[in-house]
C-alpha positions as CSV (number, residue, x, y, z in Angstrom):
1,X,19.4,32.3,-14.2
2,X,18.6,33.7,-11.1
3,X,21.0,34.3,-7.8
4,X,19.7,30.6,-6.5
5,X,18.5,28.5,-9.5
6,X,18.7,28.2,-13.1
7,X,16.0,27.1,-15.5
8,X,16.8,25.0,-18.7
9,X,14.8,23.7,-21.6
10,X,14.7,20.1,-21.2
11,X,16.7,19.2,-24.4
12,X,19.4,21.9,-22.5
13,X,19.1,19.3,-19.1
14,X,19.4,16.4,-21.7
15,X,22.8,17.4,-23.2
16,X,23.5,18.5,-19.2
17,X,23.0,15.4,-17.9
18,X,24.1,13.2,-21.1
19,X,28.3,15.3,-21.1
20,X,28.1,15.1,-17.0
21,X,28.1,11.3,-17.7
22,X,30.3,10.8,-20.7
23,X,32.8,12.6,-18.4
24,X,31.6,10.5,-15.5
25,X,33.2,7.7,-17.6
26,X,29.8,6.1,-19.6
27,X,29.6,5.1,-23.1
28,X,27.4,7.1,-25.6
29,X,24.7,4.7,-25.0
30,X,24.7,4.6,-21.8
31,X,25.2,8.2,-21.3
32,X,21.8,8.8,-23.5
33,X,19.8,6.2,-22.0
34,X,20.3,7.3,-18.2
35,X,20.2,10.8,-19.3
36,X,17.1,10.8,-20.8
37,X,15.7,8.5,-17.9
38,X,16.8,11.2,-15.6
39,X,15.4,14.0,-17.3
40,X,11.8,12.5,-18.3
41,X,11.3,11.4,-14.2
42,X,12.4,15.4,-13.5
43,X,9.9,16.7,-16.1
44,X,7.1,14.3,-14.6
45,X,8.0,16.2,-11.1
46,X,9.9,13.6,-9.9
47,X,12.8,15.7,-8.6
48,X,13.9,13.1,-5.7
49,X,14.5,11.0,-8.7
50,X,15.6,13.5,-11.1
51,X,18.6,15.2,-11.8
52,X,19.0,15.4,-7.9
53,X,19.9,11.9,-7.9
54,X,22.0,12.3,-11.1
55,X,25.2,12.6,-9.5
56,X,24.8,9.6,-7.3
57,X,25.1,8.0,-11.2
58,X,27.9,10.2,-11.3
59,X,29.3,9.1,-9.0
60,X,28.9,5.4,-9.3
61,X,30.4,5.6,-12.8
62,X,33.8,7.2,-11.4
63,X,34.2,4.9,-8.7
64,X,33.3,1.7,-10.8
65,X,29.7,0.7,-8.6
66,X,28.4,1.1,-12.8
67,X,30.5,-0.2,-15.6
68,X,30.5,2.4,-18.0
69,X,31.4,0.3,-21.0
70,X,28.6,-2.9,-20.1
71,X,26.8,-3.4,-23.4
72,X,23.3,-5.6,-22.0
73,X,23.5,-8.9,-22.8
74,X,19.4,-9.5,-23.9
75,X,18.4,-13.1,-24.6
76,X,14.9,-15.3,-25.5
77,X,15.1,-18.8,-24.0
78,X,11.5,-19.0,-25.2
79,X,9.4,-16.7,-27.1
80,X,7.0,-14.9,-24.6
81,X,10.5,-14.2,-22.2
82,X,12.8,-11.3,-22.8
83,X,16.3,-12.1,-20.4
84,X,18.8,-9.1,-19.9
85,X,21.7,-9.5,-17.9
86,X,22.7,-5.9,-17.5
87,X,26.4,-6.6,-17.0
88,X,27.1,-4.0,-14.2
89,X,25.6,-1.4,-16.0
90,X,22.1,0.6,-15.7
91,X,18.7,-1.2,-15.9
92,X,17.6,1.7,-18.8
93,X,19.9,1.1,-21.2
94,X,19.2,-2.6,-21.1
95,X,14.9,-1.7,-21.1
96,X,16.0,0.5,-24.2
97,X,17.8,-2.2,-26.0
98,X,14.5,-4.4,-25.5
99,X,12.1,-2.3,-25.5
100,X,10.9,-3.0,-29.4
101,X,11.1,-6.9,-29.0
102,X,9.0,-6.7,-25.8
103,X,6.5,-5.1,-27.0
104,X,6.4,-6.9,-30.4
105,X,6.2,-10.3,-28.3
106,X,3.5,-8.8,-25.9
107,X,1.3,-7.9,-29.0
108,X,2.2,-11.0,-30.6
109,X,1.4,-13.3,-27.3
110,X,-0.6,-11.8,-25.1
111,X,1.7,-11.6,-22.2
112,X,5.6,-11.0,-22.0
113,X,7.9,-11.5,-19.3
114,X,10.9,-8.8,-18.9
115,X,13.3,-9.9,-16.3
116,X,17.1,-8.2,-15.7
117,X,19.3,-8.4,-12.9
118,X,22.9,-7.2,-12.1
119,X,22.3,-3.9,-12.6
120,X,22.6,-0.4,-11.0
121,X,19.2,0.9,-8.9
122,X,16.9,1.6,-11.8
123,X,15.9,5.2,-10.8
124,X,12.2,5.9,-11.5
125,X,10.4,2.8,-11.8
126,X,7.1,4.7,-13.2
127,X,9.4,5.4,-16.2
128,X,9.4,1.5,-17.6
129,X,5.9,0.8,-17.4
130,X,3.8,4.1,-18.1
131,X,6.5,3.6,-21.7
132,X,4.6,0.0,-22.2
133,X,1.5,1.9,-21.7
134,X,1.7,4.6,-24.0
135,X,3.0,1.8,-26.8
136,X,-0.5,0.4,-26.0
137,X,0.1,-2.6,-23.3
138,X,-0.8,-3.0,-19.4
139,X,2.4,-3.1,-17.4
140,X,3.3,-4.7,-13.7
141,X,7.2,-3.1,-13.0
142,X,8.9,-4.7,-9.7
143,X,12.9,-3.5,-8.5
144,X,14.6,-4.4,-5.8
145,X,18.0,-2.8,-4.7
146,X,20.8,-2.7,-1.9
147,X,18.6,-3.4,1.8
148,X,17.3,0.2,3.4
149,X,13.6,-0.7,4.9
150,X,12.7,-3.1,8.2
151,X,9.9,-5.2,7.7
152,X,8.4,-8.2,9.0
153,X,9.4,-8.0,13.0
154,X,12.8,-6.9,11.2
155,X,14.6,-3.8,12.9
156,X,17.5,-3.8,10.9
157,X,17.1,-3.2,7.2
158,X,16.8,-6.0,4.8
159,X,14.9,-4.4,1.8
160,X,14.9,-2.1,-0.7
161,X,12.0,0.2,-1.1
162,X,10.8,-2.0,-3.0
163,X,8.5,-0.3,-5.3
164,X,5.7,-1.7,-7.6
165,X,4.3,0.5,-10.6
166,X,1.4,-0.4,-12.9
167,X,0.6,1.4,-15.8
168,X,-2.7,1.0,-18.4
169,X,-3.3,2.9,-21.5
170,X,-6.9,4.5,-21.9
171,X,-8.6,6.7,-25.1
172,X,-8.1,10.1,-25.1
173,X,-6.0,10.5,-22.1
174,X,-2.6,9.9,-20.5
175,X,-1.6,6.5,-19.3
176,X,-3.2,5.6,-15.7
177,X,0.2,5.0,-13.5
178,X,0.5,4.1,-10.1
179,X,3.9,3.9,-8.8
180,X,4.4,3.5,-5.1
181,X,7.4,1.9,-2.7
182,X,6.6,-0.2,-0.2
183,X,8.5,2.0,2.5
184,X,6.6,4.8,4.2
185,X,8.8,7.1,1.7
186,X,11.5,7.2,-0.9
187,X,15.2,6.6,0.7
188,X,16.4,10.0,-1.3
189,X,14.1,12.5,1.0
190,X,15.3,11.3,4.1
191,X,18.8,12.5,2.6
192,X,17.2,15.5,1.6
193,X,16.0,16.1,5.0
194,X,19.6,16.1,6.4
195,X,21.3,17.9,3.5
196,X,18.8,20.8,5.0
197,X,19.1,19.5,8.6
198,X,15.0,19.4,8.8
199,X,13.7,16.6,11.0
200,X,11.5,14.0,9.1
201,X,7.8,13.0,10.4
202,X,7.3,9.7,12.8
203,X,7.0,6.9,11.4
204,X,9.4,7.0,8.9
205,X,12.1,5.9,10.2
206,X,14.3,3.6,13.0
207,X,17.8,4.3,14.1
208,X,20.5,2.0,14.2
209,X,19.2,0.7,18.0
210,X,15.7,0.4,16.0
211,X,14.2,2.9,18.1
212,X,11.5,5.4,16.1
213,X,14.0,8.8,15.0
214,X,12.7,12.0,12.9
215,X,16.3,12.3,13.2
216,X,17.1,12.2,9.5
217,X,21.1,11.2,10.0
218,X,19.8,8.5,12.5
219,X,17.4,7.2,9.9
220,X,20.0,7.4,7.3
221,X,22.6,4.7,9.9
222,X,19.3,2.8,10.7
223,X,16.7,1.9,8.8
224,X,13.3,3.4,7.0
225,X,10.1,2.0,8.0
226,X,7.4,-0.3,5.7
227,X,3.9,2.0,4.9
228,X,1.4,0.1,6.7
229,X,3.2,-1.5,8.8
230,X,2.7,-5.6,8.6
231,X,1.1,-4.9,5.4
232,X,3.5,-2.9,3.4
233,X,6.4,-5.1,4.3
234,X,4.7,-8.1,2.9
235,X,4.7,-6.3,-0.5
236,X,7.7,-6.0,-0.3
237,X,8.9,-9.1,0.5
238,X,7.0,-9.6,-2.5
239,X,8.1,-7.5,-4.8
240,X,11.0,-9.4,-3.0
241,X,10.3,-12.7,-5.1
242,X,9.4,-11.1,-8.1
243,X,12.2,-8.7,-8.4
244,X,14.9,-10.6,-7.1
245,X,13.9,-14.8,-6.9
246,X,12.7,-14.8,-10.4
247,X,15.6,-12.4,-12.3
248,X,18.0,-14.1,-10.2
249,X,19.3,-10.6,-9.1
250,X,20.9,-10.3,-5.8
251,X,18.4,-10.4,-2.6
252,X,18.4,-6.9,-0.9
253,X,20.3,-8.2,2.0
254,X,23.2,-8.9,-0.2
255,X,23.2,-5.9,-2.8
256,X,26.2,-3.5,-2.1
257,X,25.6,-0.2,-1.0
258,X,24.7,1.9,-4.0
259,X,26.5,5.1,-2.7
260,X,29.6,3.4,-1.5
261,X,32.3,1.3,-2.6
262,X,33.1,-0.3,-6.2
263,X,30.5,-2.9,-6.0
264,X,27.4,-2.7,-8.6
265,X,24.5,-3.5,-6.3
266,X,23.0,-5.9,-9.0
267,X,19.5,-4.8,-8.5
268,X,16.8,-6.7,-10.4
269,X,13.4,-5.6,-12.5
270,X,10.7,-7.4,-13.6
271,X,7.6,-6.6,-15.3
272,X,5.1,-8.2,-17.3
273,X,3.6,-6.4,-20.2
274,X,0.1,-7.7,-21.5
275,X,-1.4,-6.6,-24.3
276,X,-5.0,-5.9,-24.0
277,X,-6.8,-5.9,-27.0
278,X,-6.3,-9.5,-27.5
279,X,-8.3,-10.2,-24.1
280,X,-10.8,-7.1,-24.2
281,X,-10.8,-5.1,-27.2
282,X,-12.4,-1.9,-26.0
283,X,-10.1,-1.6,-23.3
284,X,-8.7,1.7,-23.7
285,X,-12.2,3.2,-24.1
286,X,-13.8,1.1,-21.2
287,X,-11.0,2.4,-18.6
288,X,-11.5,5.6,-19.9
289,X,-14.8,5.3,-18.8
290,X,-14.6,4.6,-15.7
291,X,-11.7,6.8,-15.1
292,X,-14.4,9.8,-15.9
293,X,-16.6,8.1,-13.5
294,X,-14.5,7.5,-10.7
295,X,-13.0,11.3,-11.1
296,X,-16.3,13.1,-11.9
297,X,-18.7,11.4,-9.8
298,X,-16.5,10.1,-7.1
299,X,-13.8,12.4,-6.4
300,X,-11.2,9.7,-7.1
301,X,-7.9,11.1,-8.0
302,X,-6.7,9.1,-10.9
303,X,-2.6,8.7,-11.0
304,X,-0.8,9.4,-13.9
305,X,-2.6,12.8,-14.6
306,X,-0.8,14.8,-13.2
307,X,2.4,13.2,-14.6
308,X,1.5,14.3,-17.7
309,X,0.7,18.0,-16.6
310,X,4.1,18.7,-15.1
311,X,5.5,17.1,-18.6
312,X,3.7,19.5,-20.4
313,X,4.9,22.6,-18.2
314,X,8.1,21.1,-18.5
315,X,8.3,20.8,-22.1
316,X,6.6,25.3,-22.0
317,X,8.5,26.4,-19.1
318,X,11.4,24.2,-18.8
319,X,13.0,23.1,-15.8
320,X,14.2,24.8,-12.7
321,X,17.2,23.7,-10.7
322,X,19.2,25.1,-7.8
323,X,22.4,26.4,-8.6
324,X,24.2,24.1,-6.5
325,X,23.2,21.4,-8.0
326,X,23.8,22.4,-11.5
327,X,27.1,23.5,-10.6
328,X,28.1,20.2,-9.7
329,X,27.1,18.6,-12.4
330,X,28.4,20.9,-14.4
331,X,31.8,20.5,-12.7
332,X,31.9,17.0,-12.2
333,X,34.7,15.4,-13.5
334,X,36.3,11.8,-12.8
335,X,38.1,11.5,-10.7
C-alpha cells in the first residue's frame, strides 16, 4: 500500500467486493455473481466499469433500486429461447443461472435467444458475450438502461448508452470482442470528470438548455451526446428494440434513475448466441486467419487483445486502486 493506492490480488478484490455487498444487503449469490462481474471488467482494464462503479451497486442494494434477495426466475417457452425475469435483481446473476442451458441449446440448435428484463444496469456488457465466446459460440449482447443520451433531433435524453458487444471465438487466441455504446462515451467518465472538476471534450455532451457544455456537472443535469451523430443514435434506438421491445424491459424513457431513489430501473439484455461449427466448421481457424492478416498486413487493431493482456497483468501484478475508493468500500455499511 502506498500513501495514495493499494494494490490487491484479484481473488483479495473478489472477497473485497463480494463482503462490501453481503453487507450492502445481497444474498450469497448475488453477492458472488456481481462481484466477480466487477472484478473480471477491472482486470480487463475496464476501471469506469470496475470496482469504481461498485459502490453505485452498493448503494443500490441499501436503498432498495436492487432487491437483494431476487432469486431469477429463468424459463423456456420453446426450446431455442432462454426467458429470465430478473426480479429486481442484477442481470449477472440471472446470465449465471443460464449460462449452461444457453450454451447447451446454442450447441444443440444452432442459434439461442437470451432475453431478461427488470433488472439492475448490467455493468460491463463485453463480460456476457466474450463468456459465450470463450465456451466456443458467436455472441450479439444488447442493454438498455434508465434514459442519459439525445438522439434523433432529441435534446433531452431519452436513451441509455445503449451499447452493443459481439464476441467470436478463434484458434489459438483470445476471443475477438467489440464492445462499444452508442453515445460518444460511457455515462461514468463524465462523472469522473467532475469528481476531479476537469472539463470533458466537445461533443460529448448538452446541458439541460441542450446547448453543447465540456462542463461536466452541466452534462451530468443535461444529456450526453450520440457518436456519429444521426448515425450513432439510430443504433441506439436499435439496440432500443432489441434490448427493450423484444425483452419487454422498460423503454429508457421510463427506467428510473439508477443512482437515485428505490426504483430498480428494469433494464433489459438480449443476446443471441450461435454456435458456429454447425454452419462453418473451421471457423475458429478461418477468423484466426484473417485476424493475422488484418493485424500483420494491415495494421488493423483487433479488439479483444488487449483485454486479455491486462487480464494477464492482472492475474501477475494484481490490481491497483486508490485509497479512497477502497476505503469506501471497505467501510460501507447499510444504512
Amino acid at each position: 500500500m502506498s500513501d495514495r493506492t493499494v494494490t490487491l490480488t484479484l481473488p483479495e478484490a473478489t472477497t473485497l467486493a463480494t463482503s462490501a455487498l453481503l453487507r450492502a444487503g445481497a444474498s450469497e449469490a448475488l453477492a458472488r455473481s456481481l462481484a466477480r462481474a466487477v472484478v473480471d471488467a477491472e482486470a480487463a482494464g475496464k476501471q469506469a466499469i470496475g470496482l469504481a462503479h461498485l459502490p453505485d451497486y452498493l448503494d443500490a442494494l441499501a436503498c432498495g433500486r436492487i432487491d437483494g434477495d431476487a432469486e431469477p426466475l429463468i424459463t423456456s417457452p420453446i426450446p431455442a429461447l432462454v426467458r429470465c425475469d430478473c426480479r429486481g435483481g442484477i442481470a449477472q446473476l440471472g446470465f449465471d443461472r443460464a449460462f449452461d442451458d444457453l450454451v447447451a441449446k446454442a450447441s444443440s440448435f444452432g442459434v439461442t435467444l437470451y432475453a431478461s428484463q427488470n433488472s439492475f444496469t448490467t455493468g460491463e456488457l463485453g463480460w456476457y458475450a466474450v463468456r459465450l465466446a470463450e465456451a466456443g459460440l458467436v455472441a450479439l449482447a444488447a442493454t438498455n438502461g434508465p434514459a442519459l443520451i439525445a438522439g434523433g433531433g432529441s435534446r433531452k435524453p431519452i436513451y441509455c448508452t445503449n451499447p452493443l458487444a459481439f464476441a467470436a471465438p478463434r484458434a489459438d487466441g483470445p476471443p475477438l470482442l467489440i464492445d462499444q455504446a452508442s453515445s460518444a462515451t460511457a455515462f461514468v467518465k463524465v462523472r469522473q470528470a467532475a469528481e476531479r472538476d476537469e472539463p470533458i471534450p466537445e461533443g460529448w455532451a448538452l446541458d439541460a438548455d441542450g446547448n453543447p457544455t465540456t462542463d461536466p456537472q452541466a452534462a451530468i443535469g443535461g444529456a450526453l451526446l450520440a457518436f456519429g451523430g444521426a448515425r450513432g443514435a439510430n443504433i441506439a434506438l436499435m439496440v432500443e428494440v432489441l434490448a427493450a421491445g423484444l425483452t419487454g424491459a422498460n423503454w429508457s424513457l421510463d427506467a428510473p434513475d439508477f443512482r437515485a431513489g428505490s426504483d430498480n430501473p428494469g433494464a433489459g439484455l438480449l443476446i443471441i448466441a450461435i454456435a458456429p461449427q454447425l454452419v462453418a466448421g473451421d471457423f475458429e481457424s478461418r477468423l484466426a486467419r484473417q485476424l493475422k492478416r488484418l493485424s500483420r498486413d494491415y495494421g488493423v487493431h483487433v479488439p479483444g487483445e488487449a483485454r486479455q493482456s491486462a487480464r494477464q497483468r492482472a492475474d501477475s501484478a494484481g490490481i491497483t486502486l486508490p485509497v479512497a475508493l477502497f476505503d469506501s468500500i471497505t467501510s460501507f455499511r447499510r444504512r
